[in-house]
VEXDREN-2710 file (C-alpha; in Angstrom, 1 decimal):
% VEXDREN-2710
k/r/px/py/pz
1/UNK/0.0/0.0/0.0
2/UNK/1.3/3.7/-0.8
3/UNK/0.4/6.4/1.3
4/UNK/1.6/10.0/-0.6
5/UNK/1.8/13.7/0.7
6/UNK/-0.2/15.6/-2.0
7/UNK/1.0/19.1/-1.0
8/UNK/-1.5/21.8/-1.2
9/UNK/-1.4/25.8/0.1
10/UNK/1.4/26.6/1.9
11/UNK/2.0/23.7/4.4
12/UNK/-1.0/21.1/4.6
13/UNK/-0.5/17.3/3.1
14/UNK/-3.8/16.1/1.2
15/UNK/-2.7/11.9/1.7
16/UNK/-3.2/9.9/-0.8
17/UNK/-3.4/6.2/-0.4
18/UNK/-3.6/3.6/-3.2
19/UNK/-2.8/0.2/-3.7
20/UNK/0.5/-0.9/-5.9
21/UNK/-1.4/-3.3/-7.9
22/UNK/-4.9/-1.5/-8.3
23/UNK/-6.2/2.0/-9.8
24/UNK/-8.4/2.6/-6.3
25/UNK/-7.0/5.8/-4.4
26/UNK/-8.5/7.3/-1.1
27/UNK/-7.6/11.1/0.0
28/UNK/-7.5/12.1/3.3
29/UNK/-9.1/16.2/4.1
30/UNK/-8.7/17.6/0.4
31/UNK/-8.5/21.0/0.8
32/UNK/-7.6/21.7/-3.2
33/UNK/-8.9/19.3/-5.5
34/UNK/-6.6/20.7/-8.5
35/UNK/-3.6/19.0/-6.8
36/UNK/-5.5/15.6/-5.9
37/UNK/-7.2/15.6/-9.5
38/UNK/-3.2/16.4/-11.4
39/UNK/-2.3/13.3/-9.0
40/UNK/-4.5/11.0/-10.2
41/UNK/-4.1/11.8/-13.9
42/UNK/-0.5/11.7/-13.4
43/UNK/-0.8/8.4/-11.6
44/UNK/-3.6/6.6/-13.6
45/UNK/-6.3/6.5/-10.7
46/UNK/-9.5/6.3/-9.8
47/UNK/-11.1/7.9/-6.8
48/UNK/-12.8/5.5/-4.8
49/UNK/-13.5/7.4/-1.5
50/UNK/-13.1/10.8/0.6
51/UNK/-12.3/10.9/4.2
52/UNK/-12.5/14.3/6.1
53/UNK/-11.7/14.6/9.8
54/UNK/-12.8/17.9/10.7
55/UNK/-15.0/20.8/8.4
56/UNK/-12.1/23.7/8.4
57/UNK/-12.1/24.2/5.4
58/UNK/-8.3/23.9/3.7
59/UNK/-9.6/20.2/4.8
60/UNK/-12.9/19.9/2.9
61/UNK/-12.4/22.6/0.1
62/UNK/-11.7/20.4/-2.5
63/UNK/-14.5/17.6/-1.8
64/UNK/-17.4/19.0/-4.1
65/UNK/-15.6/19.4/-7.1
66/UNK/-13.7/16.0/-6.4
67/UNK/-17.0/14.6/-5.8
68/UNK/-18.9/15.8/-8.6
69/UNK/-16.2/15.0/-10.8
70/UNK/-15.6/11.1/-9.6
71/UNK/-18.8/10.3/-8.2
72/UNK/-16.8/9.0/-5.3
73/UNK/-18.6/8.3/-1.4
74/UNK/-17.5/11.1/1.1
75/UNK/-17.5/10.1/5.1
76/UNK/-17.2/12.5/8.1
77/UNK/-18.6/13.5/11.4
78/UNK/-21.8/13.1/12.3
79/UNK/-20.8/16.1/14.7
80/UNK/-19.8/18.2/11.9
81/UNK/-23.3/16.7/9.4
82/UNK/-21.4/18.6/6.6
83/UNK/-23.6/18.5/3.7
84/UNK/-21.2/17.2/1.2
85/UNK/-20.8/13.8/3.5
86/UNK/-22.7/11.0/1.7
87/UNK/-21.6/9.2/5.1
88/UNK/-21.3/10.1/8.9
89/UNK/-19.2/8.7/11.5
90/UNK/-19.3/8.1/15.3
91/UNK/-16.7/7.5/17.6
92/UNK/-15.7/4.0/17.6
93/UNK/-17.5/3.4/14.3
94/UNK/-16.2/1.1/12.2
95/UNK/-15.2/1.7/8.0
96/UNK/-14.1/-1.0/6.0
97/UNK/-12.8/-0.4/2.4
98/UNK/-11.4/-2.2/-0.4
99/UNK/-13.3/-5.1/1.0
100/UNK/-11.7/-4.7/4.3
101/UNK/-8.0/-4.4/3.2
102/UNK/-8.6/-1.3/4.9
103/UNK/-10.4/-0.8/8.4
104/UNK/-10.8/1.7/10.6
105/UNK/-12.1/2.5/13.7
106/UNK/-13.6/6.2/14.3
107/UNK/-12.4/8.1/17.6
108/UNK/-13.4/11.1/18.4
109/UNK/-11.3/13.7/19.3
110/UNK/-12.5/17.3/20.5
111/UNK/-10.5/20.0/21.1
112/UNK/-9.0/21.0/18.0
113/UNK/-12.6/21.5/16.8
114/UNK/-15.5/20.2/18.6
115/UNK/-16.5/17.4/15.8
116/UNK/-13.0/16.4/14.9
117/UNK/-12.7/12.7/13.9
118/UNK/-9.5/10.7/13.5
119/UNK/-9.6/7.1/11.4
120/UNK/-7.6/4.6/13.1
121/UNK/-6.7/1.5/11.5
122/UNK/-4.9/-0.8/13.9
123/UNK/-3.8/-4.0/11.6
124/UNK/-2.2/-1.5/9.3
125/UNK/-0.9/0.4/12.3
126/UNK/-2.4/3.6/10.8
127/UNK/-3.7/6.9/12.0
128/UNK/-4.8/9.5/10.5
129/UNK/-5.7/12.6/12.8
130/UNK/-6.4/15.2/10.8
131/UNK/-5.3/18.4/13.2
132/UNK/-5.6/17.1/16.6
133/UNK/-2.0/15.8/16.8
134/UNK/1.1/16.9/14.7
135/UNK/4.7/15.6/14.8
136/UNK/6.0/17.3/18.6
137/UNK/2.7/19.4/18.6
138/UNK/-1.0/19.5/18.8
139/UNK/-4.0/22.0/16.8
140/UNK/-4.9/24.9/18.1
141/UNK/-7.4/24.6/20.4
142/UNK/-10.0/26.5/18.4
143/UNK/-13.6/25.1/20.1
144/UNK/-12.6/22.3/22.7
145/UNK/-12.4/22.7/26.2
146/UNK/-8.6/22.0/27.7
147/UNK/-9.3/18.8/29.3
148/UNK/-11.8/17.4/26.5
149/UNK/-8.7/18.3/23.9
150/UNK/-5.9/16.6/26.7
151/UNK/-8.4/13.3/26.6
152/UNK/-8.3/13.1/23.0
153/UNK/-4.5/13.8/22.8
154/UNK/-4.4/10.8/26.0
155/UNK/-7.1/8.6/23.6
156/UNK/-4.5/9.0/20.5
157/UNK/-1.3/8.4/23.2
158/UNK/-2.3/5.2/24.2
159/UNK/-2.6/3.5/20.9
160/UNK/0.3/1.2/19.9
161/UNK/3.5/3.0/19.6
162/UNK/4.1/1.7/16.1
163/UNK/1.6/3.4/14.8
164/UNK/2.3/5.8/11.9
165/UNK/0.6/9.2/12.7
166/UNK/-0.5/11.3/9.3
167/UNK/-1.1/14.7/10.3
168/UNK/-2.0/17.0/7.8
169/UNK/0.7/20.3/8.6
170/UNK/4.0/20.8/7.7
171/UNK/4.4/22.2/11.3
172/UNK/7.3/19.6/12.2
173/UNK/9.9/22.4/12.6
174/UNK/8.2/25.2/14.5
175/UNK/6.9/22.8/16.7
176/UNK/10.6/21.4/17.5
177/UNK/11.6/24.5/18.6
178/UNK/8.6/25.0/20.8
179/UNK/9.9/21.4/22.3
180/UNK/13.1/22.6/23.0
181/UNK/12.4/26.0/24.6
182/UNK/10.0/23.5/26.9
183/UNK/12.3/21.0/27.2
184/UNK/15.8/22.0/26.7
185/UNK/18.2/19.1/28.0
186/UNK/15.5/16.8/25.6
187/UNK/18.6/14.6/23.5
188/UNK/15.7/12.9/21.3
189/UNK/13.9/16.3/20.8
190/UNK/17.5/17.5/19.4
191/UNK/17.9/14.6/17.4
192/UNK/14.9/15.0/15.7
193/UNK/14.8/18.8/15.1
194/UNK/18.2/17.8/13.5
195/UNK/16.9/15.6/11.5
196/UNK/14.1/17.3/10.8
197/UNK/16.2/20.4/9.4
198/UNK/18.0/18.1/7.0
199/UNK/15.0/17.0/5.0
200/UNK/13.3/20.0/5.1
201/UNK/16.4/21.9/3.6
202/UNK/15.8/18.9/1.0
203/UNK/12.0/20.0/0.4
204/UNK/11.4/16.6/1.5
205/UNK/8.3/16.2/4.2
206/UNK/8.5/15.4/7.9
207/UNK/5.6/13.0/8.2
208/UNK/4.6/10.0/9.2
209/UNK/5.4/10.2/12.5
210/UNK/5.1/7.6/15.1
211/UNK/4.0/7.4/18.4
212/UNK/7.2/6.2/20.1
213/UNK/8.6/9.4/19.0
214/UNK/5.7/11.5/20.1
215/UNK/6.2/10.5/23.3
216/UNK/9.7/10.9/23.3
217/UNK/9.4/14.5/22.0
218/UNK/5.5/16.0/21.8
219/UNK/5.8/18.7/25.2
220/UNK/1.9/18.2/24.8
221/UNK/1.6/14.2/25.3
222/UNK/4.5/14.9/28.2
223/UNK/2.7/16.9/30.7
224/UNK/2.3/14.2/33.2
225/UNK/6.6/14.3/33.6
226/UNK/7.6/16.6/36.3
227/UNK/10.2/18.5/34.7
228/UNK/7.5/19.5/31.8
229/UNK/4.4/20.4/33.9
230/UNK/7.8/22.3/36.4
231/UNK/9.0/23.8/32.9
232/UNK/5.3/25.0/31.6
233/UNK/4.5/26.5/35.5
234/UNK/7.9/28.1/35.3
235/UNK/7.1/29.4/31.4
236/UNK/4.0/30.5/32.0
237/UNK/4.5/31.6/35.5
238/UNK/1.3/29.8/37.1
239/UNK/0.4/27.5/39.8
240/UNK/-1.5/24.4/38.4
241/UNK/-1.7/21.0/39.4
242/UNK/-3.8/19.0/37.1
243/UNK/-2.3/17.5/34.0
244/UNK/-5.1/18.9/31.6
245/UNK/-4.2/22.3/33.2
246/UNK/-0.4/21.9/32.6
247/UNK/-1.9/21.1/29.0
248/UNK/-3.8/24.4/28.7
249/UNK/-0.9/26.3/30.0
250/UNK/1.4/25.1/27.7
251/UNK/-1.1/25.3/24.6
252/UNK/-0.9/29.1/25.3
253/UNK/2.7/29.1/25.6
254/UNK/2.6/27.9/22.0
255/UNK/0.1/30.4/20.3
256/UNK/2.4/33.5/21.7
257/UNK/5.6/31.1/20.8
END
């Protein structure tokens, strides 16, 4: 199975998944369908399916035309009831496609927006996760509540640490440094901003991640470790006890980073 970064605007990943010995292609949050429609004419595909995580919309921008144009099934939240899902999904739902070569489970994950789905599949060892979590970061938290968004970042934490995590930002850099101011003496953090630098100077992307290495360097799946919650009190200059506070304080550390 292939799983491509279609880059679209400035910094999000449209991901493409296809089979190597079939036409069928699934895209993950289109937010431009001229870039998904030039890689399937390029490529010789044929759309079978849309998945959407959340209704922001350099995520769903590109679904009617792509639909209109393919005829292809669209699924997302039943939170979100977006008009151009043909589909909508719960949390712990289950999708099977390609006969079940893929399968995901649905968790829901508020924070990021209130609706915000994530597919998960676990034989593949795949997630995608749309904004909620990004390689050594998390979305803003735009609708969510601190401790609903710290559950779903604890929900996506807790899944198998081989998991490959698909985010859909090229954030991988500034968030890095964010890691680093948290957690300076951090060797894997510097590791990975290293090599982080030396594909990006490549034009080469930073993603998948993985979880072993989110919870080696992601400040923001870390808040239960005393030197980060002592860190984000000391940053932030507050008194809080509560992981989902030491969450909230630190996700306002980051929007002013």
């Amino acid at each position: 199975m292939i799983i491509h970064p279609i880059k679209a605007f400035s910094d999000n990943y449209i991901w493409a998944i296809h089979q190597k010995k079939d036409a069928g292609l699934i895209v993950v949050d289109p937010g431009d369908a001229k870039p998904v429609i030039a890689y399937i004419n390029a490529n010789g595909l044929r759309l079978d399916a849309i998945l959407i995580t959340h209704y922001h919309h350099d995520h769903i921008g590109g679904v009617n035309e792509l639909k209109n144009k393919y005829h292809c099934p669209v699924y997302g939240s039943s939170y979100d009831n977006l008009e151009c899902c043909d589909h909508y999904l719960s949390d712990q739902d289950r999708l099977n496609l390609w006969s079940g070569q893929l399968n995901f489970e649905l968790l829901h994950v508020p924070g990021h927006t209130l609706g915000h789905i994530a597919y998960h599949d676990s034989q593949k060892k795949l997630l995608f996760c749309g904004d909620t979590l990004f390689r050594a970061g998390c979305g803003r938290m735009f609708e969510g509540e601190p401790e609903q968004f710290y559950n779903s970042l604890k929900t996506l934490a807790n899944l198998p640490i081989d998991t490959q995590v698909y985010c859909t930002h090229e954030y991988t850099l500034s968030n890095l440094a964010f890691a680093q101011h948290i957690e300076p003496s951090n060797h894997d953090i510097k590791q990975l901003l290293q090599e982080c630098k030396a594909l990006r100077e490549k034009d080469l992307v930073t993603l998948p991640s993985n979880l072993a290495s989110e919870l080696k360097c992601n400040p923001f799946l870390r808040c239960h470790i005393p030197s980060v919650s002592e860190s984000v009190k000391q940053l932030a200059n507050v008194n809080v006890k509560k992981e989902y506070e030491i969450f909230a304080s630190m996700r306002r550390l980051k929007d002013n980073f």
